[in-house]
N, C-alpha and C positions, 0 to 999 in steps of 0.2 A: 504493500500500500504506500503512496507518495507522500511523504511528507507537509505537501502541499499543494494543490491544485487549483487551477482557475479554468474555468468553463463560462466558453463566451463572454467574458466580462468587457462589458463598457462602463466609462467614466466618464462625468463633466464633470470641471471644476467648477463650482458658483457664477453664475453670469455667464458664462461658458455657452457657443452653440456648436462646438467643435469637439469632439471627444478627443481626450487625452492618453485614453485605451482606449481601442476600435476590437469588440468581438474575440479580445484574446484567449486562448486557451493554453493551459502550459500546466504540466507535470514535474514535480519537482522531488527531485530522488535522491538517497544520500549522494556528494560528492560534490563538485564545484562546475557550481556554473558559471560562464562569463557572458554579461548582454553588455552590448557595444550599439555605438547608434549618435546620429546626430542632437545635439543639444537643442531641448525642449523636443525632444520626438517621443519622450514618454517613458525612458529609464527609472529617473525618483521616481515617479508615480508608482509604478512596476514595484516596484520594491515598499515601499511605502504600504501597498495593499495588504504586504503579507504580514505588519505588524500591526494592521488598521487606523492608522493615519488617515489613511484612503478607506473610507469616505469617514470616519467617526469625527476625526478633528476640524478637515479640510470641507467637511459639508459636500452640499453637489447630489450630483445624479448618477445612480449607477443600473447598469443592469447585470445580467448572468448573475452567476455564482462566483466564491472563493471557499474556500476552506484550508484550517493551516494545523496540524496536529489534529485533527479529527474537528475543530471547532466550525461553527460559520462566523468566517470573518462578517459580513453584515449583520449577525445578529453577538455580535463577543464584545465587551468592552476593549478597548485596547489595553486598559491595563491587566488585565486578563491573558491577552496573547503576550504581549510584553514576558511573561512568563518563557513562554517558546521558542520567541525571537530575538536574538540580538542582533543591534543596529548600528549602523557606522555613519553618519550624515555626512554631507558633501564638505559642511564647513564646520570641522570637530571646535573652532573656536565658541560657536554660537551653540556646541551642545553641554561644555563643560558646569556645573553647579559647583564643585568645592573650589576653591583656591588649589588644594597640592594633590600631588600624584596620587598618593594614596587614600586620601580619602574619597577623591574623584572616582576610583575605578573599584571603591565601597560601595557607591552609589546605590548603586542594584542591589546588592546584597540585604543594605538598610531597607529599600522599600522593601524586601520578600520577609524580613522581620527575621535574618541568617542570625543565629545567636553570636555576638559580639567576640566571644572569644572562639569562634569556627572561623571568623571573615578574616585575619590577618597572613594564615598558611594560603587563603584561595586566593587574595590580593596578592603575595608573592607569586604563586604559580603564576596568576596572568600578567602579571610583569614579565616575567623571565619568558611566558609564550609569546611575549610580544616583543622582546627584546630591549625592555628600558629595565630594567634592576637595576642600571646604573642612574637611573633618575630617582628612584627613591627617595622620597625628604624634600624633595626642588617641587618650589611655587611655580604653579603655572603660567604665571605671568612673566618667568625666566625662560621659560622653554621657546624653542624657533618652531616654524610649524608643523615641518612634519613630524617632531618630538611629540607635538600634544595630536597629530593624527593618531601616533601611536598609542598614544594614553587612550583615545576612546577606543581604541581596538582592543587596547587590554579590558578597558568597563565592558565592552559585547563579551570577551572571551569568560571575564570570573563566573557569570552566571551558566555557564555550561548547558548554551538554548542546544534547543534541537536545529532549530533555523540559523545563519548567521546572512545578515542582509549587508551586505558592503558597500556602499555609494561613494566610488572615485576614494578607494583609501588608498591609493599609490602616488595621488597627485603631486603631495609633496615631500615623497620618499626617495633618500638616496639608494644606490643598490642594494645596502645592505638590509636599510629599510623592508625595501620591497620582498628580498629573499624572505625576512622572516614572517612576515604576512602569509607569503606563498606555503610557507612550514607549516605555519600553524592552518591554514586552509588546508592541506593535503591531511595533516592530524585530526581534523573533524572529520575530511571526509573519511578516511581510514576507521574511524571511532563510529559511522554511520549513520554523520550529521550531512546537513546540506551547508555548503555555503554559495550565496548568489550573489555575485560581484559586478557592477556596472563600472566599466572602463572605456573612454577614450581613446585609451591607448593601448590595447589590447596585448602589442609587443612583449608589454610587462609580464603580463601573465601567462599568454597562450600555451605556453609548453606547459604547465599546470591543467589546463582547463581540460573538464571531459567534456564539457559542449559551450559550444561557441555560438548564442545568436544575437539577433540584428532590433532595436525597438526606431522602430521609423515613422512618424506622422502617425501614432498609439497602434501601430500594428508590429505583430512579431514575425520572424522568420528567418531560418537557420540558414548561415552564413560558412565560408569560409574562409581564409585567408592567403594573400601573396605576398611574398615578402619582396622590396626591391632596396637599391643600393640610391642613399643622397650623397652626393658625390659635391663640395663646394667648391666654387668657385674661385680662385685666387683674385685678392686684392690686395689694392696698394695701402699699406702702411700708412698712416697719416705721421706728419713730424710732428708742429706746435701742435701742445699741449695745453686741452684747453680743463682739468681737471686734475686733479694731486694730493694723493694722503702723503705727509711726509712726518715719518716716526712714528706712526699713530697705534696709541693704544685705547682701547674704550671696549666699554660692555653697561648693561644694561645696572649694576649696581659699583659696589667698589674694588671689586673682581674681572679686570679684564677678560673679554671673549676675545678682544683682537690685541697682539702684542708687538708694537713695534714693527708697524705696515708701513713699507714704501710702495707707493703704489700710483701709475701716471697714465689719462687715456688724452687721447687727441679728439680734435672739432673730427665728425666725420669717419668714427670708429663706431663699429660693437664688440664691447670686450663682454664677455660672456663667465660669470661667476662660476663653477661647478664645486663639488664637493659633500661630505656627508653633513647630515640633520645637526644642526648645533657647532657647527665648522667658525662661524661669524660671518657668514653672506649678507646678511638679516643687518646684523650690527655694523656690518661694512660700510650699507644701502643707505642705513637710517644716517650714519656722519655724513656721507657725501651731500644727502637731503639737507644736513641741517637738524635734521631734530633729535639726534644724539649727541653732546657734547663730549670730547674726548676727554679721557682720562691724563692725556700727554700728545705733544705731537700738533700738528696746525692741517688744516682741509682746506686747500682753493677750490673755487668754484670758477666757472665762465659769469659771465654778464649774464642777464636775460631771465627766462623763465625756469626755474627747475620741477619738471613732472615728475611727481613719484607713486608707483602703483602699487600697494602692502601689500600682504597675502591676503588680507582678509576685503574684498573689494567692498564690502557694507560697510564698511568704514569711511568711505567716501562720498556715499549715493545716500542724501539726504530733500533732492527737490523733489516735486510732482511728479515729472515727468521724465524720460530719458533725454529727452529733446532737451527740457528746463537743465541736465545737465550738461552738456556740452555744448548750450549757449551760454550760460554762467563761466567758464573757463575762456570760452573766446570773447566776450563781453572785458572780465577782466585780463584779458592778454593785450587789448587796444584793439582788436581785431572784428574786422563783421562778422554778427552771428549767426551766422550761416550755417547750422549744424547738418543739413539735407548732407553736405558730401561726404562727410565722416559716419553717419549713419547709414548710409550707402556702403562704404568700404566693410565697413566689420557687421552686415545683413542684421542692421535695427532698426529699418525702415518699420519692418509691420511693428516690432514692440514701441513706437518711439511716444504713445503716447500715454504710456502703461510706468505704472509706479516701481520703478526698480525693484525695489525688494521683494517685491510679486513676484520676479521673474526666477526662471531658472538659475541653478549655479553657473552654466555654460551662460548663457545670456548677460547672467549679472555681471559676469566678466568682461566679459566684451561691451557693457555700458559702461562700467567703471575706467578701459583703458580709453573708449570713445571722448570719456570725459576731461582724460588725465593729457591725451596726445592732441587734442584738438589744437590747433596753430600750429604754432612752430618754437617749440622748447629748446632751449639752448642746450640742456644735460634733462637724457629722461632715463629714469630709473625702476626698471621694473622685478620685480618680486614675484617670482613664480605665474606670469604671465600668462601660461599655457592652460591652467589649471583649469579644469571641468570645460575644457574647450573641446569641439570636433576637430578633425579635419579639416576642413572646411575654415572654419574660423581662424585654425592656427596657421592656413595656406595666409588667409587676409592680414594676420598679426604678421607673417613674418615681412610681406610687401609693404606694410605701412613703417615698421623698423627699417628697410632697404630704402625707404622715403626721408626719413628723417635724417638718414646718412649721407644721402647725395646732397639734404640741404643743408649740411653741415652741422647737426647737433650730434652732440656724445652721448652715446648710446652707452649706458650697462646693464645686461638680463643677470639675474642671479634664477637659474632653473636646475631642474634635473632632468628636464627633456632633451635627449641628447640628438633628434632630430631637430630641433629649432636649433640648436647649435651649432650643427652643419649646417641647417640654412643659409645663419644670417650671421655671424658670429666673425672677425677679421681674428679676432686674439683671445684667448682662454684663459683664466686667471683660476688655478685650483688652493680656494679657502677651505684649512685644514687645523685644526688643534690651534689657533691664532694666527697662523700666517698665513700670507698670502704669495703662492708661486707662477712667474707665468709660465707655461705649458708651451706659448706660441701659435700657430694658428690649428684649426681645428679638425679631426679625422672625417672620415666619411660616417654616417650614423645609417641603421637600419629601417626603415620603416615598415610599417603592413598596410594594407589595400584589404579591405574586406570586400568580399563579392557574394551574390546571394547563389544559394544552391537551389537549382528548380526541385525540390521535393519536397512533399506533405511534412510540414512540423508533425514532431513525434506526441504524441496526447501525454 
């Protein structure tokens, strides 16, 4: 019997004439599944059902059936299923309730009423399955983001669900990251749990997954994949220097995360950050911004505007409208505000007149960089840029980065995406244990092409 099934299901969101699921059906068996799919095609949703989010919190219209453990998801409280599912949301920042690692990934355990002195052996186990034990103790307001990605994967894993529901939790994981996610996936399903994983970037995972499908405009359908070679383009070095950490040390308290960074990019560069979760990418971004003062050490800047895009893009997106933001940045840049061509570029025409936080993770992202790149920035700086993006979206991110280069701003991406890297990337800078090495310019990256297979989804 499947751990969870959906028959025919459709969804509208509230005020919705569009369903967000179209007539899905799907079988869900111990083992790992990965859905892939363009942004806003109906992934969270997808997943969301199976801890009933969809429809108990979110409201709306639904039809068909679900059921998840033997229960009906339309007729189960969710904090019922909550029981059965553990969940991983798209932006672990926006899920966290304690301050510190450990009591965050108690969480669960407190609401099921785990007797106090059983919960500190199952809070170490899901440390150590998630790979932070060395975080122990650390407020989460020190952690970088794919650190606190990991904390909520430890919070899904201490309750030991039958379901594990993962929404983009590799987004902002370095390799090592990612391997142990893929561990402890293989370990539930071994133990003959499910885990259902929505990814982007499929790359990450596929050699794990026992089945690979596609959520497209709220329909499903099993897909496969092709792998090809990004192969970069050589370009020319820029000389003047229009950017410079010189000596710098800084971190977020009186404990340096960067020590003693020399560090120089030129007008007309993308130098490209890489390196593991808590390396100081994060801490690098925020001094070149301005908004971390250093501990030692001086930061120039160019003239002009400095763009900076955080990991968390709701930290930015506070008007009405998507449009209301990327006329507000060209408003104050001196420039006409004209947001129609920049909404065009990164495909927020249809959302542009929809309240940010509405939207999807993939979307919210590409309204936040719409907002941050609009003009012409003299140094823009971006923060895991890629995150909850399609294909699609990150083809348009990296041509609008190839833009801002030929008009001569200084570009730094701090990612783990090592296809945007090849893309658009002149010079690599790998941030490690406080320092900062350059690499030089950058290899060829892998990518995947998902194609649909002509045959019946399996019930």
């Amino acid at each position: 019997m499947a751990l969870a099934s959906l028959d025919r299901l459709s969804y509208w969101y509230p005020g919705s004439g569009r369903p967000a699921l179209d007539a899905v059906s799907l079988a869900v068996d111990p083992g790992l599944i990965v859905i892939a799919g363009p942004s806003g095609g109906g992934k969270s949703t997808l997943l969301r059902v199976l801890n009933g989010l969809v429809p108990h919190f979110h409201g709306g219209r639904v039809a068909g059936a679900a059921t998840v453990a033997g229960l009906d998801v339309l007729r189960t409280p969710t904090r019922r299923l909550a029981r059965h599912v553990g969940f991983v949301f798209q932006d672990p920042e926006r899920q966290a309730v304690y301050s510190t690692v450990e009591r965050e990934v108690a969480f669960g355990l407190e609401s099921l009423a785990v007797p106090p002195a059983a919960m500190p052996a199952q809070v170490e186990a899901a440390l150590v399955q998630a790979g932070i034990a060395h975080l122990s103790g650390r407020r989460l307001a020190t952690l970088s983001g794919g650190e606190r990605q990991r904390v909520a994967v430890a919070a899904a894993l201490v309750l030991d669900p039958e379901i594990v529901a993962l929404d983009e939790p590799t987004s902002q994981l370095d390799t090592d990251g990612v391997a142990l996610v893929l561990a402890a996936s293989r370990e539930l399903a071994a133990a003959g749990r499910a885990v259902v994983l929505a990814e982007h970037r499929p790359q990450a995972v596929l050699a794990a997954a026992g089945r690979l499908l596609a959520v497209e405009d709220g329909r499903l359908a099993p897909v496969s994949a092709r792998r090809f070679q990004v192969r970069p383009a050589p370009r020319p070095r820029p000389v003047d220097a229009a950017w410079e950490l010189r000596r710098v040390s800084a971190g977020p308290g009186a404990r340096p995360v960067l020590e003693d960074v020399e560090l120089t990019g030129g007008a007309g560069e993308v130098l490209a950050l890489v390196g593991p979760n808590g390396g100081g990418k994060t801490t690098l971004l925020r001094c070149l911004a301005g908004l971390l003062r250093p501990l030692s050490g001086a930061v120039m800047r160019p003239p002009g505007r400095v763009a900076y895009l955080p990991q968390d893009p709701a930290a930015l997106l506070h008007r009405p409208t998507v449009r209301d933001e990327v006329e507000l940045t060209l408003r104050r840049s001196g420039e006409v505000p004209d947001a129609g061509p920049m909404l065009q570029r990164l495909g927020l025409v249809a959302v542009a007149g929809r309240y940010p936080r509405d939207l999807s993770s993939g979307e919210r992202q590409r309204a936040a960089l719409a907002a941050v790149l609009a003009g012409s920035p003299s140094l823009a700086l971006l923060d895991e840029p890629t995150r909850g993006m399609d294909q699609r979206a990150r083809r348009a991110l990296a041509a609008l980065v190839e833009d801002l280069r030929e008009r001569g701003s200084a570009v730094v991406v701090a990612t783990h995406d090592a296809e945007l890297v090849a893309a658009v990337a002149d010079r690599v800078v790998r941030v490690e244990r406080g320092r900062a090495v350059d690499t030089g310019s950058p290899r060829a990256a892998t990518a995947i092409t998902l194609e649909r297979v002509p045959a019946e989804l399996p019930a």
